[in-house]
C-alpha positions in Angstrom: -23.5 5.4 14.3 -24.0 3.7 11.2 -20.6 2.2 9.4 -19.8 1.4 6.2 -17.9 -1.8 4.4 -14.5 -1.0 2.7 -11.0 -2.9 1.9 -7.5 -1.6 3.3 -5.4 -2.1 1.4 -1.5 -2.0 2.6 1.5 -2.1 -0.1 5.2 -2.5 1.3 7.7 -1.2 -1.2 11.1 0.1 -1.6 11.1 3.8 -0.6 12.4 4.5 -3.9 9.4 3.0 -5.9 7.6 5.8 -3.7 6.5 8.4 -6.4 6.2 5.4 -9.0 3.5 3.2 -6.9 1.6 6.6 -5.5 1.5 7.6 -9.4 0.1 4.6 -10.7 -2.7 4.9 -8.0 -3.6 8.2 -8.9 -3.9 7.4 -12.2 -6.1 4.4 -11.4 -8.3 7.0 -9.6 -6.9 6.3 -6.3 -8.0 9.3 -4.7 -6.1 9.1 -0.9 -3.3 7.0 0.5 -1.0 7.3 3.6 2.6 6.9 3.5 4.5 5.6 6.4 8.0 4.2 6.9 8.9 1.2 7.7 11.8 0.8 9.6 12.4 -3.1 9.8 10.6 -6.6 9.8 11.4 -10.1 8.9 10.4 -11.6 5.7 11.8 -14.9 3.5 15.0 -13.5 3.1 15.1 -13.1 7.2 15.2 -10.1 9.4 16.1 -6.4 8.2 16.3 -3.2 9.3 16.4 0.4 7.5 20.2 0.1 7.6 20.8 -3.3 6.6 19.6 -5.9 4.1 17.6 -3.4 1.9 19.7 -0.4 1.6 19.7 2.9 2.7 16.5 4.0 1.3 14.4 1.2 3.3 10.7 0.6 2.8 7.5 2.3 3.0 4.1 1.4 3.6 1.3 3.1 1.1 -2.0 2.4 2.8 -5.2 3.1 0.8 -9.2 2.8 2.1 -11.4 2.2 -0.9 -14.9 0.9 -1.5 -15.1 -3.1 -2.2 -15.8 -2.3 -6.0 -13.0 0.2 -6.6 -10.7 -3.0 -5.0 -9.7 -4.9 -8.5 -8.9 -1.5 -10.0 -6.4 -0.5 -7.2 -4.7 -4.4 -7.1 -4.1 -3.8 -10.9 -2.4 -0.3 -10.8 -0.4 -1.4 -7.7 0.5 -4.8 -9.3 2.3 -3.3 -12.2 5.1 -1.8 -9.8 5.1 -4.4 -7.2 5.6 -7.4 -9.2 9.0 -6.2 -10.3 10.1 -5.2 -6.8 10.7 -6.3 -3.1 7.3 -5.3 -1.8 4.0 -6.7 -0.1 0.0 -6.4 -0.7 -2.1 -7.0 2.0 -5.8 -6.7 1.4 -8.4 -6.4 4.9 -12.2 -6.0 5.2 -12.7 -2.6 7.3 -15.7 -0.7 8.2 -15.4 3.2 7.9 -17.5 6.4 8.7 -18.1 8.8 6.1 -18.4 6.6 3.5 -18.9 9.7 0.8 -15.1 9.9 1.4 -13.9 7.4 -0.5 
């Protein structure tokens, strides 16, 4: 079966900034994302969990698969909510099936 290159991109964000980041993907011709929640970690400030450090809101993780050439587009539309918030970008090489999908 013959696979195809693509980037995953994963964005951790304060749920709140939900509808804002998903938004500004769309707009950037983001055409499919997941949404999970993310219920606790450990970052520079130390550990957290949904129901401490952050709030009661917590943080979600939008992942997106894209084609390597859509990449710069996504990183800009994403950037322009991150860089104001708590959140994380994480970019990965990823091969896919069906690469008409995205």
């Amino acid at each position: 079966m013959q696979t195809h290159p693509a980037k995953r991109v994963e964005i951790i964000i304060e749920a709140p900034m939900e509808t804002r980041l998903t938004a500004a993907l769309e707009k950037a011709g983001v055409t499919g994302f997941t949404v999970l929640p993310v219920l606790g970690g450990s970052g520079r400030s130390g550990r957290w969990t949904r129901e401490g450090q952050v709030g009661r809101a917590g943080m979600v993780a939008v992942i997106c698969l894209i084609r390597p050439d859509r990449l710069d587009t996504l990183l800009d539309a994403a950037f322009t909510v991150v860089e104001r918030h708590i959140g994380l970008v994480s970019i990965t090489d990823t091969e896919v099936l069906r690469a008409e999908r995205f």
